[in-house]
MARKEGU-61285 format. One record per atom (N, C-alpha, C): residue number from 1; x, y, z. Coordinates in steps of 0.02 Angstrom, whole numbers. Example, Ala and Ser with C-alpha at 12.3 -4.5 7.8 and 13.67 -1.06 7.14 Angstrom:
2
{marro 1,{660,-284,390}},
{marro 1,{615,-225,390}},
{marro 1,{660,-165,390}},
{marro 2,{642,-112,354}},
{marro 2,{684,-53,357}},
{marro 2,{645,2,394}},
# end
This chain:
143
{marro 1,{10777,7835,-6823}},
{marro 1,{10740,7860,-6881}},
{marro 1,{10669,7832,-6880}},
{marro 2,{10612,7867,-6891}},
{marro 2,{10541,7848,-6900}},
{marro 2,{10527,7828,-6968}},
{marro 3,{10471,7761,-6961}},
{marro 3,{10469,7729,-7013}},
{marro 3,{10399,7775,-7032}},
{marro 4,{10405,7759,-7106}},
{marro 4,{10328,7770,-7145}},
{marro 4,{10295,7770,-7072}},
{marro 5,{10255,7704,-7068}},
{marro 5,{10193,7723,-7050}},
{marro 5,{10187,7760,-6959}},
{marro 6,{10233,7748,-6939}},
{marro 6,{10230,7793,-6873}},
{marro 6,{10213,7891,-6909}},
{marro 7,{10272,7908,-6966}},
{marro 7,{10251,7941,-6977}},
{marro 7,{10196,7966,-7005}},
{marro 8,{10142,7916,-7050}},
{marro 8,{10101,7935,-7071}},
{marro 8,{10053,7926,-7011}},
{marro 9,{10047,7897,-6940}},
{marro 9,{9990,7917,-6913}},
{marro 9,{10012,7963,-6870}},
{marro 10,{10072,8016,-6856}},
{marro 10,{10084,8081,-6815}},
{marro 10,{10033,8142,-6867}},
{marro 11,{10033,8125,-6921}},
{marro 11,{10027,8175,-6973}},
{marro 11,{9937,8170,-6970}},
{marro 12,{9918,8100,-6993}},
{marro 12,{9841,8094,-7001}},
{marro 12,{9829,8117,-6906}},
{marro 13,{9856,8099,-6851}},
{marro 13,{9832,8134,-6777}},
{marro 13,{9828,8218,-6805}},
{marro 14,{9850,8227,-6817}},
{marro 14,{9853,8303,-6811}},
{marro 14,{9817,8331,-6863}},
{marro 15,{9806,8315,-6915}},
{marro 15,{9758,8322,-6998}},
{marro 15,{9689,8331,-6944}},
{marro 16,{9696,8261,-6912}},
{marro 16,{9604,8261,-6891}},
{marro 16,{9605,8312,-6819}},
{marro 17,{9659,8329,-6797}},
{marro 17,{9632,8375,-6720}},
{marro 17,{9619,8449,-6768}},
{marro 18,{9667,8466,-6836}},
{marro 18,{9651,8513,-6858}},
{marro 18,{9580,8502,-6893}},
{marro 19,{9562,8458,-6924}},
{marro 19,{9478,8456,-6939}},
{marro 19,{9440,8461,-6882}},
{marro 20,{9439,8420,-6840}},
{marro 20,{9393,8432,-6786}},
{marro 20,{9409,8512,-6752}},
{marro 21,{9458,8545,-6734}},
{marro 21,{9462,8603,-6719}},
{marro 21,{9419,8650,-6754}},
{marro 22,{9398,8657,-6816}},
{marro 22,{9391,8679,-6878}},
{marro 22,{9297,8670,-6858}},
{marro 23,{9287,8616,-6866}},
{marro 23,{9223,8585,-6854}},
{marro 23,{9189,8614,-6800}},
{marro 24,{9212,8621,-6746}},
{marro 24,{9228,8662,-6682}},
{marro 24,{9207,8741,-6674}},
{marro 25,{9239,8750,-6733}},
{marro 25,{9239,8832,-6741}},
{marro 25,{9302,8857,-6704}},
{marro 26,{9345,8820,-6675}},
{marro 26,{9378,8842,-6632}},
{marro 26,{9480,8849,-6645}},
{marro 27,{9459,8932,-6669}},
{marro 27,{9512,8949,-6728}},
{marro 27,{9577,8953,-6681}},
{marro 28,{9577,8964,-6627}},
{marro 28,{9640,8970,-6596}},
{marro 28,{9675,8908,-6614}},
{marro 29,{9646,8846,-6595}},
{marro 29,{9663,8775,-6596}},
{marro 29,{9686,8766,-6667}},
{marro 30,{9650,8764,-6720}},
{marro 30,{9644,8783,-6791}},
{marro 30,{9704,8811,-6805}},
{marro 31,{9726,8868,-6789}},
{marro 31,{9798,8888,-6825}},
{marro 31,{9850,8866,-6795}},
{marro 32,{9863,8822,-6730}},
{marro 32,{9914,8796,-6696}},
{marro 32,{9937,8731,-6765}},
{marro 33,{9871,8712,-6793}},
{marro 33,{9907,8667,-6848}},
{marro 33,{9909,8692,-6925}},
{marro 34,{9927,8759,-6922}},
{marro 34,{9927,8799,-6995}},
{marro 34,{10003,8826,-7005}},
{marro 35,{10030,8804,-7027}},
{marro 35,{10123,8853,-7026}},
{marro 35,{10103,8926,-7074}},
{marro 36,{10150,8965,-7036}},
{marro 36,{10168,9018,-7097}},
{marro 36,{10226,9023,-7098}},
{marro 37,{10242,9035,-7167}},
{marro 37,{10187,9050,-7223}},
{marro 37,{10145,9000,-7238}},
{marro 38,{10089,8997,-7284}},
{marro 38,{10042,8964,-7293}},
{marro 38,{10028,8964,-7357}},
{marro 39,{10021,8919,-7407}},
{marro 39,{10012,8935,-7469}},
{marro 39,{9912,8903,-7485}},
{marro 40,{9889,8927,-7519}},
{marro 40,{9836,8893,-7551}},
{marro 40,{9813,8899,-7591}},
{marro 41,{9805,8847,-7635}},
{marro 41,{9789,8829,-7727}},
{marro 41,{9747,8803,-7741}},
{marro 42,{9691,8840,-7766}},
{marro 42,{9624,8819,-7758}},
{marro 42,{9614,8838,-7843}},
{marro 43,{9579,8785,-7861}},
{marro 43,{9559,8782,-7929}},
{marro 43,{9605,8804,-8017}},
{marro 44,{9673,8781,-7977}},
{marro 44,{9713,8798,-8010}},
{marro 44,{9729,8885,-8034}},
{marro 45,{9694,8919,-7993}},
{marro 45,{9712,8987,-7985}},
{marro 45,{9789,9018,-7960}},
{marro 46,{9789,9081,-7954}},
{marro 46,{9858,9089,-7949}},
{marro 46,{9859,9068,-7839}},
{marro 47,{9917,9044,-7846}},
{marro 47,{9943,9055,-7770}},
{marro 47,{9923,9081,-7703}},
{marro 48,{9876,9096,-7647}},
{marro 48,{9864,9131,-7620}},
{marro 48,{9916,9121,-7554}},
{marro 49,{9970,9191,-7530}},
{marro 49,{10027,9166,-7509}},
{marro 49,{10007,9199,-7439}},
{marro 50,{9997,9168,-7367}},
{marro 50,{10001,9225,-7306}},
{marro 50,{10076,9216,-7287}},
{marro 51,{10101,9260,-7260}},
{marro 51,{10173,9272,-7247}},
{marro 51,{10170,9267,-7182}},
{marro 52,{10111,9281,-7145}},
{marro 52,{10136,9300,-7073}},
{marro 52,{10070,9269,-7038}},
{marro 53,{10083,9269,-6970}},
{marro 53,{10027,9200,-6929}},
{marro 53,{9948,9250,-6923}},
{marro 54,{9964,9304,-6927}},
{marro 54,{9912,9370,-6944}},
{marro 54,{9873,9343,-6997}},
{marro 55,{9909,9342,-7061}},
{marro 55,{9877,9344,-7123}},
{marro 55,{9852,9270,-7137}},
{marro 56,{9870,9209,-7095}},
{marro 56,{9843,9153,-7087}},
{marro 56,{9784,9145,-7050}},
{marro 57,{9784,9184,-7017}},
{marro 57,{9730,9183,-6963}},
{marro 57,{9664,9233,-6993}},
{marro 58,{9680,9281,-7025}},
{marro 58,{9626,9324,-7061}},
{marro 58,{9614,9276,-7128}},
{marro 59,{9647,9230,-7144}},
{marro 59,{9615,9176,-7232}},
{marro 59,{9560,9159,-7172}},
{marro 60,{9594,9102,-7146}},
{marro 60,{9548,9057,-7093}},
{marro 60,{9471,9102,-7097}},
{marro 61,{9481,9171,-7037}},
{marro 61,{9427,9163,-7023}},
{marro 61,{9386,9218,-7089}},
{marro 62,{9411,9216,-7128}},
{marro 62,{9373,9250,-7195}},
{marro 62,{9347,9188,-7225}},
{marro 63,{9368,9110,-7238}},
{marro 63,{9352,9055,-7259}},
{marro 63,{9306,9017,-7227}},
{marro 64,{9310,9030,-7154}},
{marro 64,{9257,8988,-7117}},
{marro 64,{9184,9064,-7117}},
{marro 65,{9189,9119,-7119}},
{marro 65,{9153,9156,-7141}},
{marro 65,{9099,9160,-7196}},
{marro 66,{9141,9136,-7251}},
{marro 66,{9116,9125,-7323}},
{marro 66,{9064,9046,-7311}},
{marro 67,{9102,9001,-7287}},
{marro 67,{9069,8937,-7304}},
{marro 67,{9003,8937,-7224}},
{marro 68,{9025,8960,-7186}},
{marro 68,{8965,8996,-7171}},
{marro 68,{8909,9031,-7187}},
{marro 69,{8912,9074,-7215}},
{marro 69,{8886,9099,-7270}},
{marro 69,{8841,9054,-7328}},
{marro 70,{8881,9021,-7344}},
{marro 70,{8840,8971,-7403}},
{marro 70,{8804,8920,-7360}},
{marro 71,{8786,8925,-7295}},
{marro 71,{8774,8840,-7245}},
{marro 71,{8795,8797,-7228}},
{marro 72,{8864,8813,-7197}},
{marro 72,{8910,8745,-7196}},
{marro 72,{8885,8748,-7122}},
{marro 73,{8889,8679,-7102}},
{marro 73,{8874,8651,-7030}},
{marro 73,{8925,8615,-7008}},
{marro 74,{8987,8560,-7047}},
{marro 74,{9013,8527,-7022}},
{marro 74,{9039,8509,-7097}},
{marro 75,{9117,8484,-7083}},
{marro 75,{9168,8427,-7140}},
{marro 75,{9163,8371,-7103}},
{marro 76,{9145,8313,-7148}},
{marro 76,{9153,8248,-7141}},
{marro 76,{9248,8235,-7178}},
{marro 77,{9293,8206,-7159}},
{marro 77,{9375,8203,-7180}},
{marro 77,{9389,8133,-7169}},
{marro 78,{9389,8111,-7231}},
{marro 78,{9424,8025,-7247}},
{marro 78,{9479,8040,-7275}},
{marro 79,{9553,8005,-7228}},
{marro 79,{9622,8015,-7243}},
{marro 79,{9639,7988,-7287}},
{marro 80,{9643,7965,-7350}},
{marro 80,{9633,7932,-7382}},
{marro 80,{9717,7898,-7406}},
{marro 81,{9771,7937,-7385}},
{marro 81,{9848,7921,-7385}},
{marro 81,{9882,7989,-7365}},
{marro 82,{9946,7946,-7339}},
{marro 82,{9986,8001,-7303}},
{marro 82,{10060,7966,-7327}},
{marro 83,{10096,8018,-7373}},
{marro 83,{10163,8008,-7411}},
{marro 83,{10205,8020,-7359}},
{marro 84,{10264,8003,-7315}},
{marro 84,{10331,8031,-7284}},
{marro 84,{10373,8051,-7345}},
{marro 85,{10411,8122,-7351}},
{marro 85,{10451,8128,-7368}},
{marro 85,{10496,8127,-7362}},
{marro 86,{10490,8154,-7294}},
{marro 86,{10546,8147,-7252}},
{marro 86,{10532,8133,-7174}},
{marro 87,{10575,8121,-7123}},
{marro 87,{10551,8112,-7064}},
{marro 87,{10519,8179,-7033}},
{marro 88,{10521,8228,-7082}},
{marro 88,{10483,8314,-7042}},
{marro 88,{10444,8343,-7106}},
{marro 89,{10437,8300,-7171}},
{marro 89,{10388,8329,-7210}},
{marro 89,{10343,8277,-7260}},
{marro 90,{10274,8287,-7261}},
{marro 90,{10233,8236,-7295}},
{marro 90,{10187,8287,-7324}},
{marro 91,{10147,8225,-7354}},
{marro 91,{10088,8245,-7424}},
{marro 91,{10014,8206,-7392}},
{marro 92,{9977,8247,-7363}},
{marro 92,{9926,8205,-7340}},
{marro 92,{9864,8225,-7366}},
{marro 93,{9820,8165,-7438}},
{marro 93,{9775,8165,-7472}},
{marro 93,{9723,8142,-7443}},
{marro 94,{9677,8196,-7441}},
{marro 94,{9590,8174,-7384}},
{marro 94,{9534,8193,-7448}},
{marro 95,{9484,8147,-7428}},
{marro 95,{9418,8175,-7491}},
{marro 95,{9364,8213,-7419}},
{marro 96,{9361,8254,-7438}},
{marro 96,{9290,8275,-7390}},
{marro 96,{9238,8308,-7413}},
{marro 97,{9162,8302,-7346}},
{marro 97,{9113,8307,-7385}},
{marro 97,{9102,8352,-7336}},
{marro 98,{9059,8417,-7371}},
{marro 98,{9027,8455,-7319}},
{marro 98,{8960,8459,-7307}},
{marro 99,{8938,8453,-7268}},
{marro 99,{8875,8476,-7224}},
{marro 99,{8843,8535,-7234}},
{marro 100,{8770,8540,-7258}},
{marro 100,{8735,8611,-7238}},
{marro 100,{8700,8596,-7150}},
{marro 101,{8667,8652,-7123}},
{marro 101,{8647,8636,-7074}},
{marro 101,{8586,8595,-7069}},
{marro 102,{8554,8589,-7125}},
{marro 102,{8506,8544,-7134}},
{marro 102,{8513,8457,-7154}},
{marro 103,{8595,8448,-7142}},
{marro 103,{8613,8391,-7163}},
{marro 103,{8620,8363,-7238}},
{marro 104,{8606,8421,-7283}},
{marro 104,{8611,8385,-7354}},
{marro 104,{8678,8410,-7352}},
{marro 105,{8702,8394,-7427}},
{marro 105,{8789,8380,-7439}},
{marro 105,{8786,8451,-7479}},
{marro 106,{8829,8498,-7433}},
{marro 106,{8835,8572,-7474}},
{marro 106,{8896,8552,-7533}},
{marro 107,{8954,8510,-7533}},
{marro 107,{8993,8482,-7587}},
{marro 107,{9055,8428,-7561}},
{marro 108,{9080,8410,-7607}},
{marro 108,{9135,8353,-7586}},
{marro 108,{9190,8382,-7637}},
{marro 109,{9252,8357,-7605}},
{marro 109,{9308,8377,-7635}},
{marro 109,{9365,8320,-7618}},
{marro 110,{9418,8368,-7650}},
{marro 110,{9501,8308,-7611}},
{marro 110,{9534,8362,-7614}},
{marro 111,{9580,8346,-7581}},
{marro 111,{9634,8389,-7563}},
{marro 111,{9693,8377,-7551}},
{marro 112,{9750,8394,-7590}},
{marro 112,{9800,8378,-7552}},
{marro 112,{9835,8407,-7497}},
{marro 113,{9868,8403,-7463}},
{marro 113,{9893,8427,-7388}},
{marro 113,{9989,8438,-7397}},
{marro 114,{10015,8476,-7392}},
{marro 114,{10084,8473,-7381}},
{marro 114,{10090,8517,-7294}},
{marro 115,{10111,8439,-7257}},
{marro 115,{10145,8479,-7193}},
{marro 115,{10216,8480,-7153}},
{marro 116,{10239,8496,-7115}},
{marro 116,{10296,8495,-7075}},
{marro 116,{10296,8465,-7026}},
{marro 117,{10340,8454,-6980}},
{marro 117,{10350,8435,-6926}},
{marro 117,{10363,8497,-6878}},
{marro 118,{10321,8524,-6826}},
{marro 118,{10318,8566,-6797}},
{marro 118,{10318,8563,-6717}},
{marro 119,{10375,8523,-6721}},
{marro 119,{10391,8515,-6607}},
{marro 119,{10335,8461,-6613}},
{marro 120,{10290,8434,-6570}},
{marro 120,{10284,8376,-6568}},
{marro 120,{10215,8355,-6604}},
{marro 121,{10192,8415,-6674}},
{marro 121,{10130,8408,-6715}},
{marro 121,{10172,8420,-6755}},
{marro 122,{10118,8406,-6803}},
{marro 122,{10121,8435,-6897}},
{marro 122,{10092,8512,-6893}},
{marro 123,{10112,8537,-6937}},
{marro 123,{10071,8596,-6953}},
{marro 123,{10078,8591,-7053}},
{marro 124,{10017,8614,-7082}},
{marro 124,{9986,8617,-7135}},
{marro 124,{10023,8689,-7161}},
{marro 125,{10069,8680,-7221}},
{marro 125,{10107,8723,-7250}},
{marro 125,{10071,8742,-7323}},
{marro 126,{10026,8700,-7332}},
{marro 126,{10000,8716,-7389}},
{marro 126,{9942,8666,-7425}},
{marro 127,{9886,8679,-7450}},
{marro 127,{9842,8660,-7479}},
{marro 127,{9803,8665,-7554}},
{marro 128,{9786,8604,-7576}},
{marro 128,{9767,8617,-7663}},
{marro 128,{9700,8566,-7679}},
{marro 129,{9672,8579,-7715}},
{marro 129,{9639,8555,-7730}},
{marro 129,{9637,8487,-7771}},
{marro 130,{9591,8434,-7793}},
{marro 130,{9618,8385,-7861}},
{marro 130,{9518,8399,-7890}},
{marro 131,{9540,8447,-7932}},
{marro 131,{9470,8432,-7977}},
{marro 131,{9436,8359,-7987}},
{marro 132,{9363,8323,-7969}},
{marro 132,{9350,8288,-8009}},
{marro 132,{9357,8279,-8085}},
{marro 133,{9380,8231,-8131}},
{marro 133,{9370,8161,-8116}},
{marro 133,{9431,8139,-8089}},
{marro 134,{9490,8197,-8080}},
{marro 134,{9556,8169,-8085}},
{marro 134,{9558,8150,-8006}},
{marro 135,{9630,8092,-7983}},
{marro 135,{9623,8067,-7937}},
{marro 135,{9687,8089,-7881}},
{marro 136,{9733,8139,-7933}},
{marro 136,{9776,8135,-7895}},
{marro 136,{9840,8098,-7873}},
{marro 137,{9881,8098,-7836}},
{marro 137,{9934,8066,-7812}},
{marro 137,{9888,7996,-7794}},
{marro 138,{9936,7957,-7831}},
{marro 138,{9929,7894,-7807}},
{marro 138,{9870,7834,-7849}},
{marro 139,{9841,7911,-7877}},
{marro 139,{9755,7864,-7921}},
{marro 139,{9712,7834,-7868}},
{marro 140,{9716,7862,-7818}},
{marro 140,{9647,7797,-7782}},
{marro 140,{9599,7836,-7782}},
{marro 141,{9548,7807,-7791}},
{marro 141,{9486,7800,-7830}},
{marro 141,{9471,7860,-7777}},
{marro 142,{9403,7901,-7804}},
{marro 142,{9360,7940,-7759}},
{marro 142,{9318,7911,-7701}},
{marro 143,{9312,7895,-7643}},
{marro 143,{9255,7877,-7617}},
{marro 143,{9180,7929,-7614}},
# end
């Protein structure tokens, strides 16, 4: 059986190959750590559900489209905790900041992460937001 923290750094390895993939631009890599279905809960809105690795792959590149769009250049991603639930499912809370291409801060956020255990990665089953001022699982502070 795997303890906590073995499991929490299989989960944070794979959190950051999926950020850096992302960072990259490089969506093939990018959805190898995305499961479908895929859920995402953004601003406490309703649910946005893809069912199929199609409809994961068209959010993606409609999302990296958009924040394109507004000037995104790059996510800066501080892991900030990674819950085991089980030895094949966790909760992994990151604050990140984004980049315009001119280097000023287009915005900062947190996020929580729910992923799986997927053969010898995680894959990201679902994503939400934590509005400022609130902190989220756990209360640790914003950096």
């Amino acid at each position: 059986m795997k303890d906590q923290a073995t499991i929490a750094h299989e989960v944070e390895t794979s959190y950051e190959a999926y950020s850096n993939a992302f960072n990259h631009r490089e969506m093939e890599t990018v959805l190898r750590y995305v499961s479908a279905p895929y859920v995402l809960t953004i601003g406490g809105n309703a649910p946005w559900v893809t069912q199929t690795p199609e409809q994961v792959s068209a959010l993606f590149d409609k999302n990296l489209q958009t924040m394109l769009g507004r000037g995104w250049a790059r996510s800066d991603s501080q892991v900030r905790k990674v819950w085991a639930l089980s030895e094949d499912h966790a909760l992994l809370l990151s604050d990140i900041t984004r980049f315009k291409t001119d280097g000023s801060v287009l915005e900062t956020g947190r996020y929580l992460y729910s992923l799986r255990r997927a053969g010898p990665s995680w894959q990201i089953t679902g994503v939400t937001d934590i509005a400022a001022p609130f902190a989220g699982p756990g209360d640790l502070p914003r950096q």
